[in-house]
C-alpha positions as CSV (number, residue, x, y, z in Angstrom):
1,X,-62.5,-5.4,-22.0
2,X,-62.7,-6.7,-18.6
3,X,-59.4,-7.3,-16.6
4,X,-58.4,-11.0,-15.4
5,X,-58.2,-11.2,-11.7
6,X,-54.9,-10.9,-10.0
7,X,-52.6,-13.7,-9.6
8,X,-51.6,-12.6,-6.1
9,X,-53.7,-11.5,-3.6
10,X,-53.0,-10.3,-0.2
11,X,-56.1,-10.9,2.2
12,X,-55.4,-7.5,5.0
13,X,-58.2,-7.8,7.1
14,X,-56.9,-7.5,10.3
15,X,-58.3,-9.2,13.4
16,X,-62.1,-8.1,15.3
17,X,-59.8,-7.0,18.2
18,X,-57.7,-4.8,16.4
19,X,-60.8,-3.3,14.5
20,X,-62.9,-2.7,18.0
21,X,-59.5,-0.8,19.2
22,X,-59.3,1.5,16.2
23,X,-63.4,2.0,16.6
24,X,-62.8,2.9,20.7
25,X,-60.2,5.0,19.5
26,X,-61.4,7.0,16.4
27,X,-65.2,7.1,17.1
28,X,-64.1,9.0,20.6
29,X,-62.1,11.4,18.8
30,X,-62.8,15.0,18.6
31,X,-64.2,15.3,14.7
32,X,-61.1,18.1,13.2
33,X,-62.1,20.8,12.0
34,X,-60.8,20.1,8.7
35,X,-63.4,17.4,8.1
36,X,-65.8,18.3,5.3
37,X,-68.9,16.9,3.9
38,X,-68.4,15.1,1.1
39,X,-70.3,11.5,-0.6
40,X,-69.8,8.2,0.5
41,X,-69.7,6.2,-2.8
42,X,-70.1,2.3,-3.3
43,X,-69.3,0.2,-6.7
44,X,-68.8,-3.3,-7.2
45,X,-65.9,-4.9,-9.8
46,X,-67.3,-8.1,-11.6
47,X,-64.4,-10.5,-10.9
48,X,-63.6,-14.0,-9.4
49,X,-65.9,-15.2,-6.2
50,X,-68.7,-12.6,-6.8
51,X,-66.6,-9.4,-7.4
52,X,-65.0,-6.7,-5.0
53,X,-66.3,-3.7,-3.8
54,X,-64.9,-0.5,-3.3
55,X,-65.9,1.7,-0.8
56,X,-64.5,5.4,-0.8
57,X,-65.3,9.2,-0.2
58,X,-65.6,12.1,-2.2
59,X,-66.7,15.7,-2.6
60,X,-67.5,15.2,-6.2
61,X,-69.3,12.4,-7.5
62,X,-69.5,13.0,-10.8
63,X,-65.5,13.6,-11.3
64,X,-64.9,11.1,-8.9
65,X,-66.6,8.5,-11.3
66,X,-64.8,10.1,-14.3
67,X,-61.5,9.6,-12.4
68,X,-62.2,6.0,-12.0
69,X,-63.1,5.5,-15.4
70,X,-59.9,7.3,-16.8
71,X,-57.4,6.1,-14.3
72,X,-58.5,2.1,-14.1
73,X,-60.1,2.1,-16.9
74,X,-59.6,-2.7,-17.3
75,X,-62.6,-3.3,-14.6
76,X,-66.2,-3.8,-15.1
77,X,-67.9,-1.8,-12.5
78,X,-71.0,-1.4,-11.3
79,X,-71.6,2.0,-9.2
80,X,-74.2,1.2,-6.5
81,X,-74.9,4.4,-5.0
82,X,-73.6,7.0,-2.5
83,X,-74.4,8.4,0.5
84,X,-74.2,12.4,2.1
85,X,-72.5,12.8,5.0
86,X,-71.7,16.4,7.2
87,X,-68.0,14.6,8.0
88,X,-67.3,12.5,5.1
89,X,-63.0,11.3,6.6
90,X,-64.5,10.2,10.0
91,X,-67.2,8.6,8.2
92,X,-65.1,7.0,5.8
93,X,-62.9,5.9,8.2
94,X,-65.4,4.5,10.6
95,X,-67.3,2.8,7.7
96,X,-64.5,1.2,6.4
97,X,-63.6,-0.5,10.3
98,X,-67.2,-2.0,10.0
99,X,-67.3,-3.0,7.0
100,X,-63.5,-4.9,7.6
101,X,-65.3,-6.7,10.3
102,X,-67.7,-8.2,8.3
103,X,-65.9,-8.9,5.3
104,X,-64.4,-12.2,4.0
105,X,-61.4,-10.7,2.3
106,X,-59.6,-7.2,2.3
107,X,-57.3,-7.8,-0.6
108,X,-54.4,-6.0,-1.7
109,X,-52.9,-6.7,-5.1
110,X,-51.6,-4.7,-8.2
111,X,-53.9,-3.7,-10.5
112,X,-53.9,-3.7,-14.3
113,X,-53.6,-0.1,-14.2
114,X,-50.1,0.4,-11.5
115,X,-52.1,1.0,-8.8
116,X,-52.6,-1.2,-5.2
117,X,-56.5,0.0,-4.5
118,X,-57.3,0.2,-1.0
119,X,-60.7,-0.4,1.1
120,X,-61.9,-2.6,-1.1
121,X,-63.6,-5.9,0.1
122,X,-65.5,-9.3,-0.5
123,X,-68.3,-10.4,1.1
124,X,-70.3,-13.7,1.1
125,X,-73.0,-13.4,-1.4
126,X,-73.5,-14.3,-5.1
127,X,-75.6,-11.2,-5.8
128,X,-74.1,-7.6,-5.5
129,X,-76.9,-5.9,-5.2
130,X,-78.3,-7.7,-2.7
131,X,-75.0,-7.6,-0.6
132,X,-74.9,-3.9,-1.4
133,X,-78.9,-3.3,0.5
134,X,-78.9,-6.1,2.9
135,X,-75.3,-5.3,4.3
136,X,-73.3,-2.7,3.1
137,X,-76.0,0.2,3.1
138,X,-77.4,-0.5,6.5
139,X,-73.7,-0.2,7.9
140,X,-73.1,2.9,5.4
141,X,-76.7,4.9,6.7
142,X,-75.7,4.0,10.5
143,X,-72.8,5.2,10.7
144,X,-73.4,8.3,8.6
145,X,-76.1,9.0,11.7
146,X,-73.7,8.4,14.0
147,X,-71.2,10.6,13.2
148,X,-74.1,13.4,12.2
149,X,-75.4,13.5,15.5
150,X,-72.7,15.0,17.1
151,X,-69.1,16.7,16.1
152,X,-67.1,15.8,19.4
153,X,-67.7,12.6,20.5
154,X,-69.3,9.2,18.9
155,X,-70.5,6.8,21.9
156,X,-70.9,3.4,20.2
157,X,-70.4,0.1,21.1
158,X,-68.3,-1.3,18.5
159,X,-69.1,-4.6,19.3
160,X,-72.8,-4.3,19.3
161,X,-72.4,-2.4,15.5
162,X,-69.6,-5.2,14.3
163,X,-72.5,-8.3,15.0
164,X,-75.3,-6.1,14.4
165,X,-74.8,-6.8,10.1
166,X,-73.2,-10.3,10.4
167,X,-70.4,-12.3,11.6
């Protein structure tokens, strides 16, 4: 059984400024040495005005997906694929300031199951897969090179990766 969307919905994207800050600010960091490789994992929740999609990180897919299925188990969801990374929190991190940038909607609302889910997003599109390859991936594979190529500092212009896949 499929879930109703929420009544509420809080849209938390924050302003392009604020992003570019956090981007100057994280992508310049030192990567920690507690960092660890891990997946990069992308599904899509059928719902009102073409869905939501969750982007999130993990060093096990396959429980990962289990976890999903057993702790919201209401939404329809479509797992769209998932991407390797050496430095999966920096990459996650970095990932989700692009993708923020670009999206029409961060919401925040109580699920079905309890739970506010975070870094999810909408995007303009009627087709999910097609906003998952044209615009989610290509952000997703750049900045997994980014971060690969080296472990202390990240020198990106975060304007010039913000335009780069829309807005």
């Amino acid at each position: 059984m499929v879930s109703p969307p929420p009544l509420v919905m809080l849209n938390a994207k924050r302003p392009l400024w604020k992003l570019m800050i956090l981007w100057r600010r994280f992508s310049n960091q030192e990567i920690s040495n507690a960092d660890r490789a891990g997946w990069i994992y992308v599904f899509h929740e059928a719902g009102s005005s073409g869905g939501i999609f969750k982007v999130g990180r993990t060093n096990n897919l396959e429980r990962r997906i289990h976890e999903w299925k057993a702790d919201c188990p209401g939404q329809l969801r479509t797992w769209l694929g998932a991407f390797w990374t050496p430095f999966a929190h920096r990459t996650e991190y970095l990932i989700h300031l692009a993708l923020e940038a670009q999206c029409t909607c961060r919401p925040r609302f109580i699920c079905d199951c309890g739970t506010t889910h975070l870094e999810k997003f909408t995007f303009i599109g009627d087709d999910p897969r097609t906003v998952f390859e044209e615009l989610i991936t290509p952000v997703i594979v750049e900045v997994v090179a980014l971060v690969s190529l080296t472990r202390s500092r990240l020198d990106t212009d975060a304007a010039a990766l913000f335009q780069q896949h829309g807005n």
